[in-house]
N, C-alpha and C positions, 0 to 999 in steps of 0.2 A: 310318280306322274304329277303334271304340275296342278293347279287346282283351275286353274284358267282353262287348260283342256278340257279338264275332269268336268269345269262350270258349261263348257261347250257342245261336251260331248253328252250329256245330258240335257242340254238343251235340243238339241238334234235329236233326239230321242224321245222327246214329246214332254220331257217333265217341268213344271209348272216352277215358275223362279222362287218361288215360296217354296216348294221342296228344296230345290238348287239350295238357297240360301241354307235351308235347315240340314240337310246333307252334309255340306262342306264345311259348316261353322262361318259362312262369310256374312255379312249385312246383303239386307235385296238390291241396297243402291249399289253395292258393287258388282252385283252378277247383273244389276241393268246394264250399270258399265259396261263388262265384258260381251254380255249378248249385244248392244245398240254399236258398238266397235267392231263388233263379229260381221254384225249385217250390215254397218255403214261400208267397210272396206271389201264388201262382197264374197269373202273368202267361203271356202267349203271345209268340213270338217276335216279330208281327206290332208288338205294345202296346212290347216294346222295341226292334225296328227304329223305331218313328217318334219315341222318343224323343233328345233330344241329350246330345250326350256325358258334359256336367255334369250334367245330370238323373240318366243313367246310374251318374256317381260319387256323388252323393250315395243315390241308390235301392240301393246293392252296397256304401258306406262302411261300418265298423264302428259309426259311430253313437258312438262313445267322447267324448263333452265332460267335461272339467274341470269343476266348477263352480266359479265365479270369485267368490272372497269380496275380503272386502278387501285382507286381505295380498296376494293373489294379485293382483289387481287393483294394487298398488304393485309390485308384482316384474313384473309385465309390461309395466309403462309403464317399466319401467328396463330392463329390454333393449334397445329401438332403441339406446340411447345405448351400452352396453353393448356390441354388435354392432358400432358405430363404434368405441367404445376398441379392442377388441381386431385391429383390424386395423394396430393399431401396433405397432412393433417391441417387444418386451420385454413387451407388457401379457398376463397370462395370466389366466382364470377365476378365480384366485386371488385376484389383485390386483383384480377389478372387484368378489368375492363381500365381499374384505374391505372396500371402498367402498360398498357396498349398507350393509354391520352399522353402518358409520360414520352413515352417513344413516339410518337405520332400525333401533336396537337391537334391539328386540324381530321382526325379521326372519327368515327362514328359517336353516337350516344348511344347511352348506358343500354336503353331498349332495344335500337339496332342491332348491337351488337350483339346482346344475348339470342335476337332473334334470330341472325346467322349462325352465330353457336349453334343453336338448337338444329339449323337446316344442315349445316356440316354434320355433324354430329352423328345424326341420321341417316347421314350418307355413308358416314366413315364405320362407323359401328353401331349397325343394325342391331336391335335388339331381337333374342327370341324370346317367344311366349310357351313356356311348357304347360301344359294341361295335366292335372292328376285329380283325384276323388277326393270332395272333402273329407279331410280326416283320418287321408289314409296315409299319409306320410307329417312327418315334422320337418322342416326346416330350422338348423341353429347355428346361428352366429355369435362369437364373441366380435367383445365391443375394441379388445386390446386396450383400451385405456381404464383405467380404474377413477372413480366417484369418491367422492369426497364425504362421508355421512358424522355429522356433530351432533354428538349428544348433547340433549339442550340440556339437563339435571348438569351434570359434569363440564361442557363445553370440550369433551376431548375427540379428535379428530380419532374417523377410525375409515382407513381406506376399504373399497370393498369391488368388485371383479360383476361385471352383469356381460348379461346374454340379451339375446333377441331370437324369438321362437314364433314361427308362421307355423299353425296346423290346419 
C-alpha cells in the first residue's frame, strides 16, 4: 500500500499528523503536503482508495517541470552517455562538463549543468533507502584498486588490497 494512502487513510481516521509522520517514517511537512492536497482537491478516502499507486503519485507530486528549450534539450540527450562515462575509473563531472563545452560552446556552466545532472539523475535512477538495526549487519566492499604504501626506513614500495566496511 502506498504511504500517501496509508498517510490519508489515517488521517480520516482521526490520527494526529505527528503520529502520521511517526508511523510512516515520513517528515510532518510531508504529510502536511499530502493532507492540505487531500483537502484542497476535495477528494474522499473512498475516490483515493480505488485509485493506483501511480495515479496516487502523480495526483500528491509537486507538479515541478523544467521546461525544455533547446539547450536543455542537448544537455539531456548528453547525459545517458554522460552516466556511462562516469562509471569509469578516473572520469569525474568535470571531465564530462568540460566535454560537453567542447561539443557545444555556447553550453551551460559548470554549476548549471551539474545541477541538471543532479535533476535527471533523480529522475532516471531513483535511489532507495534500505533500513536495518544498527549493528546488525556489515556492509563490504573492495576498492578493486590497490594502494601504494613506502616504507620510509627502506623507501621500498609495497602494494596492498583495502576494503570499505559500513556497520
Amino acid at each position: 500500500m502506498s504511504k500517501i494512502r496509508k498517510a490519508i487513510k489515517l488521517y480520516c481516521d482521526g490520527k494526529s499528523k505527528l503520529f502520521i509522520s511517526n508511523y510512516l517514517s515520513l517528515s510532518r511537512n510531508t504529510i502536511k503536503k499530502y493532507i492540505s492536497l487531500f483537502e484542497l482537491q476535495g477528494l474522499t478516502f473512498e475516490a483515493i482508495d480505488s485509485k493506483s499507486d501511480t495515479e496516487l503519485e502523480e495526483l500528491f507530486s509537486s507538479g515541478k517541470t523544467v521546461p525544455v528549450n533547446a539547450r536543455l534539450e542537448t544537455l539531456y540527450s548528453f547525459f545517458p552517455q554522460m552516466e556511462r562515462e562516469l562509471k569509469k575509473v578516473g572520469v569525474t563531472t568535470l571531465h564530462m562538463w568540460e566535454k560537453f563545452i567542447g561539443l557545444y560552446p555556447d553550453g551551460l556552466g559548470r554549476t548549471r549543468f551539474r545541477y541538471y545532472y543532479k535533476l535527471w539523475s533523480k529522475r532516471v535512477n531513483p535511489a532507495m533507502h534500505i533500513e536495518h538495526k544498527s549493528g546488525d549487519k556489515m556492509y563490504i566492499d573492495d576498492a578493486s584498486q590497490t594502494l601504494c604504501i613506502i616504507d620510509k626506513e627502506t623507501g621500498a614500495e609495497k602494494e596492498v588490497q583495502f576494503f570499505v566496511a559500513i556497520l
